[in-house]
C-alpha positions as CSV (number, residue, x, y, z in Angstrom):
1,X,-52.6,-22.3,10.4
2,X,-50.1,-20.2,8.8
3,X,-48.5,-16.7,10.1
4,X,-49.4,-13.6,8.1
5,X,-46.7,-11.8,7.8
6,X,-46.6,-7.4,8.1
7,X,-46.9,-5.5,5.1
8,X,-42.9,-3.9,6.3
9,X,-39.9,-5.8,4.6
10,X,-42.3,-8.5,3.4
11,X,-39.3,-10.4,1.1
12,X,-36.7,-10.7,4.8
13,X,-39.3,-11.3,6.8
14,X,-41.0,-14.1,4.5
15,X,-37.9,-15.9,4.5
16,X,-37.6,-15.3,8.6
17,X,-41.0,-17.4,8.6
18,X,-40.9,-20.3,6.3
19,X,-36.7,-20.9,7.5
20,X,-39.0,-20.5,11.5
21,X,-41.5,-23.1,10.4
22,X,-39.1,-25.3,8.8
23,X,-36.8,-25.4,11.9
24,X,-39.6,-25.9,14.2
25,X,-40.7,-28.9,12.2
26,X,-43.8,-28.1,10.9
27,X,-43.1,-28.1,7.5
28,X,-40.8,-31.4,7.1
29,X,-37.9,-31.9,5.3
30,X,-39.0,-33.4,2.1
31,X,-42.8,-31.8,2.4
32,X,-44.3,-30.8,-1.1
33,X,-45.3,-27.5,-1.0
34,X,-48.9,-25.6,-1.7
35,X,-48.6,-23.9,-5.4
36,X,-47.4,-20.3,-5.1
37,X,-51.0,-18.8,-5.5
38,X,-52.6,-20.6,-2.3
39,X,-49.5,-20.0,-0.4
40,X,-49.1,-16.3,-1.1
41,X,-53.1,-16.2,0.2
42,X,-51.7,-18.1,3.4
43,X,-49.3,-15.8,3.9
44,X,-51.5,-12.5,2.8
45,X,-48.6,-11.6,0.6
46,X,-48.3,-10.5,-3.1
47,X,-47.6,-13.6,-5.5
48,X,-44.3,-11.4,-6.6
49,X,-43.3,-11.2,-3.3
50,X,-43.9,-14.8,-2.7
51,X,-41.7,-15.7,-6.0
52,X,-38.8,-13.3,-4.7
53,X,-38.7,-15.4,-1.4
54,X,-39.3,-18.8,-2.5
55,X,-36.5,-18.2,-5.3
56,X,-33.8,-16.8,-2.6
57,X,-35.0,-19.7,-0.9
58,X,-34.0,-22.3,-3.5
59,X,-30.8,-20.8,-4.6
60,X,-29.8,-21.2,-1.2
61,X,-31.2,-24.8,-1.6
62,X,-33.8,-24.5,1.3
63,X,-36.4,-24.9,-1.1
64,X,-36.4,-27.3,-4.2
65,X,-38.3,-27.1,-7.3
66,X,-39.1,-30.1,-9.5
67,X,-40.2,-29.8,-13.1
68,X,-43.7,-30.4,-13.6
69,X,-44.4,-31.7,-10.1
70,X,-43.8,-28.9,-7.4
71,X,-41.6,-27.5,-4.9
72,X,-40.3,-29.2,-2.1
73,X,-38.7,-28.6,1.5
74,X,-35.3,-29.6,0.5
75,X,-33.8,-32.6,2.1
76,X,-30.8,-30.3,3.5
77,X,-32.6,-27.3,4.0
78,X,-31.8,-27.2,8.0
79,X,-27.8,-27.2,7.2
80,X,-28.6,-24.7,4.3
81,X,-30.6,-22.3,6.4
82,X,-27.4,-22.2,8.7
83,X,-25.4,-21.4,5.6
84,X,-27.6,-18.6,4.0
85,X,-27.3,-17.2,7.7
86,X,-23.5,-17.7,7.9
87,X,-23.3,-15.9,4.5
88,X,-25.7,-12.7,4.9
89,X,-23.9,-12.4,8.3
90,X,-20.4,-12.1,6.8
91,X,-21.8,-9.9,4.1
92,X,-23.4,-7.4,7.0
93,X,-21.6,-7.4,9.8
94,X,-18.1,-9.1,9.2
95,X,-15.3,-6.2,9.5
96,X,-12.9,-5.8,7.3
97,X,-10.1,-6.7,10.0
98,X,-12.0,-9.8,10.4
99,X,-12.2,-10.6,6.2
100,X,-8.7,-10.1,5.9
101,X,-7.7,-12.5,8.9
102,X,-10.3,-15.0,7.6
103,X,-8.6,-14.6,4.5
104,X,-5.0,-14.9,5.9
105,X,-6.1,-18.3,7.0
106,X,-7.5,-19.5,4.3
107,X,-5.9,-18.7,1.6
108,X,-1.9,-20.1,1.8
109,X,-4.4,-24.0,2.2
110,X,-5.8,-22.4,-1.2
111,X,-2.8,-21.8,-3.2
112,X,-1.4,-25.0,-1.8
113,X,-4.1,-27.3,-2.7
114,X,-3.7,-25.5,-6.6
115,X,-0.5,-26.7,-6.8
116,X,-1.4,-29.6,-6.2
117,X,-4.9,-30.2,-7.9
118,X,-4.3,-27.9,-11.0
119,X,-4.9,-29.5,-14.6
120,X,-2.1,-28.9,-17.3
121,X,-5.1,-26.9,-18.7
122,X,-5.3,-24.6,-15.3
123,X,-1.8,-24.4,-15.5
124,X,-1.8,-23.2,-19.2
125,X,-4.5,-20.4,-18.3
126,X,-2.5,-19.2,-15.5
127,X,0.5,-18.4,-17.8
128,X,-1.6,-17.2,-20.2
129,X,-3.3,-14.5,-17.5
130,X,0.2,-13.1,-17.1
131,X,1.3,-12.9,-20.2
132,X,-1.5,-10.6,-20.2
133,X,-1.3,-9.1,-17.3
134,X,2.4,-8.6,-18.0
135,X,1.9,-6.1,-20.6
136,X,-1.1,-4.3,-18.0
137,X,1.2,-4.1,-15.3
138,X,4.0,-2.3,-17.3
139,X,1.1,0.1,-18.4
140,X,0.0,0.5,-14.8
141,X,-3.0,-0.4,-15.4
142,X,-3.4,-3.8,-13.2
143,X,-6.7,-2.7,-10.7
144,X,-8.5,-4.7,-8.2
145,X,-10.5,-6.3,-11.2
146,X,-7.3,-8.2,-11.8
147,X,-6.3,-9.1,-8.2
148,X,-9.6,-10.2,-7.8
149,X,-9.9,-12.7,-10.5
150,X,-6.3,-13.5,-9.6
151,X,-7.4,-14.7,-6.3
152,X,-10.7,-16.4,-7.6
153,X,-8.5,-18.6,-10.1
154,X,-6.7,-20.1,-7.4
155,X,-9.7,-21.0,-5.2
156,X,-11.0,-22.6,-8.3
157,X,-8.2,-24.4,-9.2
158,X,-8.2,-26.1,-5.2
159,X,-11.0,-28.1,-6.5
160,X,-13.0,-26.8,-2.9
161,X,-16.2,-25.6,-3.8
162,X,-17.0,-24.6,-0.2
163,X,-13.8,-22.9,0.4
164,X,-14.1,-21.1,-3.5
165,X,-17.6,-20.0,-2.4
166,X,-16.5,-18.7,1.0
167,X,-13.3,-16.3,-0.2
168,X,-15.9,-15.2,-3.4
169,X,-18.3,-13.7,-0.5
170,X,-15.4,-12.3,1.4
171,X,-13.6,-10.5,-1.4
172,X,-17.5,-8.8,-2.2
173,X,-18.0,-7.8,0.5
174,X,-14.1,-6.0,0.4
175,X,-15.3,-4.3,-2.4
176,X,-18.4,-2.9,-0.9
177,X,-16.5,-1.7,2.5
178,X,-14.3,1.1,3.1
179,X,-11.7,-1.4,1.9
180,X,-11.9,0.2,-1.8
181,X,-11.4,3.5,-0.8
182,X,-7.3,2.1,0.3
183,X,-6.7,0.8,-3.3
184,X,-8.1,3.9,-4.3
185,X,-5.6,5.5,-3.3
186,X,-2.9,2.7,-2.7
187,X,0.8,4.0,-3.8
188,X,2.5,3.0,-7.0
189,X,5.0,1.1,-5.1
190,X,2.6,-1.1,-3.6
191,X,0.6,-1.9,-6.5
192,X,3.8,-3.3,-8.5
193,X,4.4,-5.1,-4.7
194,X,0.8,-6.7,-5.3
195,X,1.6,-7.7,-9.0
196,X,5.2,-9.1,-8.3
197,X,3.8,-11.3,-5.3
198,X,1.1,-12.4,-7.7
199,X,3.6,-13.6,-10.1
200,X,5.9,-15.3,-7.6
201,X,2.5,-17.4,-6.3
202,X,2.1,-18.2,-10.0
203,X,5.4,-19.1,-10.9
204,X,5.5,-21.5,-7.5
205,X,2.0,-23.1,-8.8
206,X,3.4,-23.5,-12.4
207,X,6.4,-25.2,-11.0
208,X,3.9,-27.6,-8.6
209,X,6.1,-26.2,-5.5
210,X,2.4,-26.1,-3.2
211,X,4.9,-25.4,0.2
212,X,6.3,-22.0,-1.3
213,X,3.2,-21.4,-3.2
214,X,1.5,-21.4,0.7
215,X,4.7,-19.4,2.0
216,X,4.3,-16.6,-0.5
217,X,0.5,-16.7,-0.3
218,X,0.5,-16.1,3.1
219,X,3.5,-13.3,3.0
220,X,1.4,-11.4,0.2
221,X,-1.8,-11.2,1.9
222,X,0.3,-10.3,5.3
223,X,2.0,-7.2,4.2
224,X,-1.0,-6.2,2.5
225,X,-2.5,-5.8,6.3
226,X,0.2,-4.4,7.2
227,X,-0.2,-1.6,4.5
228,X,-3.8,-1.2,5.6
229,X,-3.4,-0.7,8.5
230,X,-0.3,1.6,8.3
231,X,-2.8,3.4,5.8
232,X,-5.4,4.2,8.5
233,X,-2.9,4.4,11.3
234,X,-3.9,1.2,13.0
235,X,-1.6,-0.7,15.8
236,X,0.4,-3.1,14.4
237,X,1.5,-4.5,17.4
238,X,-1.6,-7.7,17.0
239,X,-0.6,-8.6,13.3
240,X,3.4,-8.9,14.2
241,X,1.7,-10.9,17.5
242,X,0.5,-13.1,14.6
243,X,3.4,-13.1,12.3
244,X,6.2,-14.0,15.6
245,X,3.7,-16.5,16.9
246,X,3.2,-18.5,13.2
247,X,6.9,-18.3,12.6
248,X,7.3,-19.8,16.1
249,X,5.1,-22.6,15.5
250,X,7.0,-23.5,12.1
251,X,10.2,-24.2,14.0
């Protein structure tokens, strides 16, 4: 017999009980569901908040729907239940200290593997963005819009759908912390800082040099912690730990 699930948070906990009944087996990987009416009665929920679940459930691919014949326990749901956890954990509870060391790590592999991967046509795009971007920047006008989709093209152009995914849900979730509130009111100086190193990252991708395109990656998104942290007064003695002990390892 199916839990009823309380009338408080229906949508979260709905999805807390069918992920719960998947895990513990009894609904099997591969099982064809009840049709939405009978299981909204099983579960003494509306049919609306049945659809909500059952489509947060497939876009995490959980759940699969098949034209015209159903919808199924996905084959990979158990590894996609620990990714839909993985994600709304970074997107609740992840600090920003702990996005921007993620991201530190992350993306110098990123930029590296666009060197490397990018099309001619990928490479024509990114001269294209800034010859545009050229004529923004001497406006002052290049915002966070820009960096962001500066950042995105490069994960895209690595070819690493997992990776492109991953940095996507990190730099939301920057935008909806108290990270906006510094780039609201960054300095002039460091804005044309961001644009310059975002040009020197393009120019070592256009030239398919993936080892400086890394270097200056990493050095970008480093100094940008820095000026966070110098922003809201912060030690810095951890992130020159990291810097000294990186450099070290290099030699």
């Amino acid at each position: 017999m199916l839990p009823k699930v309380k009338k408080i948070n229906l949508s979260t906990q709905l999805i807390d009980t069918i992920t719960a009944l998947i895990e513990s087996g009894e609904w099997e990987l591969g099982m064809k569901l009840p049709n939405e009416i009978d299981l909204a009665a099983s579960f003494n929920v509306s049919r609306n908040i049945m659809r909500e679940s059952m489509k947060i459930l497939e876009n995490f691919g959980i759940l699969e729907s098949k034209a015209g014949i159903g919808t199924f326990v996905s084959e990979t749901a158990l590894s996609s239940i620990h990714n839909m956890r993985f994600f709304d954990n970074l997107k609740n509870n992840s600090s920003i200290e702990n996005i921007l060391e993620t991201r530190l790590i992350i993306e110098p592999e990123l930029a590296y593997y666009a060197t490397l991967r990018s099309t001619e046509e990928d490479l024509t795009l990114l001269k294209e963005i800034f010859e545009r971007n050229e004529e923004i920047h001497k406006e002052n006008q290049f915002t966070k819009k820009d960096d962001f989709n500066f950042h995105m093209f490069i994960a895209k152009c690595s070819q690493n759908v997992i990776l492109e995914n991953l940095l996507f849900s990190m730099l939301d979730q920057l935008r909806a912390s108290d990270y906006k509130d510094f780039d609201l009111h960054a300095q002039t100086e460091e804005v044309k800082d961001s644009y310059s190193h975002h040009r020197e990252i393009a120019m070592a991708i256009i030239n398919r040099d993936p080892l400086l395109a890394s270097e200056l990656m990493y050095k970008h998104l480093f100094s940008r912690i820095n000026a966070i942290n110098s922003s809201y007064n912060k030690d810095l003695t951890d992130s020159k730990k990291i810097e000294s002990k990186r450099l070290a390892n290099k030699k």
